[in-house]
C-alpha positions as CSV (number, residue, x, y, z in Angstrom):
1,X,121.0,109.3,80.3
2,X,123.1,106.6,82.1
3,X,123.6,108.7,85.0
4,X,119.8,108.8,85.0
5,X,119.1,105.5,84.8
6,X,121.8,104.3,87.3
7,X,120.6,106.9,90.4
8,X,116.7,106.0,89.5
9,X,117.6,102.3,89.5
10,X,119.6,102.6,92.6
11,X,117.1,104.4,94.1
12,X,114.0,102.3,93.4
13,X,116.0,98.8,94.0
14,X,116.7,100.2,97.5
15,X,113.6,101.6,98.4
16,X,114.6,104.9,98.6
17,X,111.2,106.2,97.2
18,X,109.9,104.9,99.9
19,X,112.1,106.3,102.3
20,X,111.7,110.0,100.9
21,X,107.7,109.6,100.6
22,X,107.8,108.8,104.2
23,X,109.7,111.9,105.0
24,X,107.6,114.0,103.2
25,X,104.7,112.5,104.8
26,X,106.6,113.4,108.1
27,X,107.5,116.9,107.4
28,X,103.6,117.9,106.1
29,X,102.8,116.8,109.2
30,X,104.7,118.4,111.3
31,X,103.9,121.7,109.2
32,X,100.1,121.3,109.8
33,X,101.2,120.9,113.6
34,X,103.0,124.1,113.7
35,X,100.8,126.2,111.7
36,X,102.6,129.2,111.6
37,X,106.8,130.0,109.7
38,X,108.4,131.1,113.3
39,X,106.5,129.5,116.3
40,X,108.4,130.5,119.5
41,X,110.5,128.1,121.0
42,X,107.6,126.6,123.6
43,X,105.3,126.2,121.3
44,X,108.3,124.4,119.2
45,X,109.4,122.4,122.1
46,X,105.7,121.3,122.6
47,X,105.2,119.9,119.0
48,X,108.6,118.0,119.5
49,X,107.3,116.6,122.8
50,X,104.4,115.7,121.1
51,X,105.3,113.6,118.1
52,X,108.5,112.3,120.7
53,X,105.0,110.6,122.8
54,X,103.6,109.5,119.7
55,X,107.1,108.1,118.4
56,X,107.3,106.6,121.9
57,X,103.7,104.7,121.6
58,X,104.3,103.6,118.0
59,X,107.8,102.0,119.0
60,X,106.0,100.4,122.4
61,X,103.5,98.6,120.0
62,X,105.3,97.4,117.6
63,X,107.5,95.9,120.7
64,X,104.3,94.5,122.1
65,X,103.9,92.2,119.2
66,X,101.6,94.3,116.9
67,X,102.6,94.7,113.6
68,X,103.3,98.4,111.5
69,X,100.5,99.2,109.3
70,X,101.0,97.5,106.2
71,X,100.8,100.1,102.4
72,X,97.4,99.9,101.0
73,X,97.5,97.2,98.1
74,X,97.5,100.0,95.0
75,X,100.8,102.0,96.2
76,X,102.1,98.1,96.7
77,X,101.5,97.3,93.3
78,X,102.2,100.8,91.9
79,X,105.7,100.1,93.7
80,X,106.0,96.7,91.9
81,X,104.9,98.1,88.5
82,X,108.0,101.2,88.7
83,X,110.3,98.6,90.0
84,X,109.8,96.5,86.6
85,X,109.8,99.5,84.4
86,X,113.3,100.6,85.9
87,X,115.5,97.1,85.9
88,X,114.1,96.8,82.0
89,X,115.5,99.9,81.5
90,X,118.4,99.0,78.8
91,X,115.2,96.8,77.0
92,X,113.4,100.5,76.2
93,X,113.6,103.3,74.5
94,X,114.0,106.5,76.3
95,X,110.9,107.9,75.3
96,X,109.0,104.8,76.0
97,X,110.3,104.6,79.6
98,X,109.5,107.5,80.6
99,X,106.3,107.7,79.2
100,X,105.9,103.8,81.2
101,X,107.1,105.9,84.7
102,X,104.9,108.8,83.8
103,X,101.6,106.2,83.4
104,X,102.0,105.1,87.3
105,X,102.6,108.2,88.8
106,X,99.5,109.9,90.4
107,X,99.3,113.4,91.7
């Protein structure tokens, strides 16, 4: 359980939940966009072009002086709460902390 504890601390402390939500996000997206297992290479290249344009346009605001979107306020706090619940970890009982993560994750 001290394996567990260390990669899930590590991994919250650093934002790394973060990081892999984001990706997901990412990849579903780019899914939806293909809408097919095999597209041919053009229609491929086309998609890549695509989200390269929109990459491009994100970057060129956020140069411009606008700020990123911020996180809605509930997955802020639901961030803050799993963040507590994992540096108390040596203050719980296994069965307690889990049950603590379990109560802020949504599906």
């Amino acid at each position: 359980m001290k394996r567990l504890q260390s990669n899930l601390y590590l991994l919250c402390i650093f934002g790394i939940f973060k990081i892999h939500n984001a990706v997901e996000g990412w990849h579903r997206k780019m899914q939806s966009a293909v809408s097919c297992h095999h597209p041919n290479i053009w229609s491929f290249l086309r998609i890549l072009k695509r989200e390269q344009s929109l990459n491009n346009d994100s970057l060129n605001q956020i140069f411009g002086g606008h700020l990123p979107e911020q996180p809605k306020k509930e997955y802020k706090d639901c961030s803050s709460r799993i963040a507590n619940i994992v540096t108390d970890f040596d203050n719980r009982v296994t069965i307690e902390y889990l049950k603590a993560i379990a109560y802020n994750i949504n599906f």
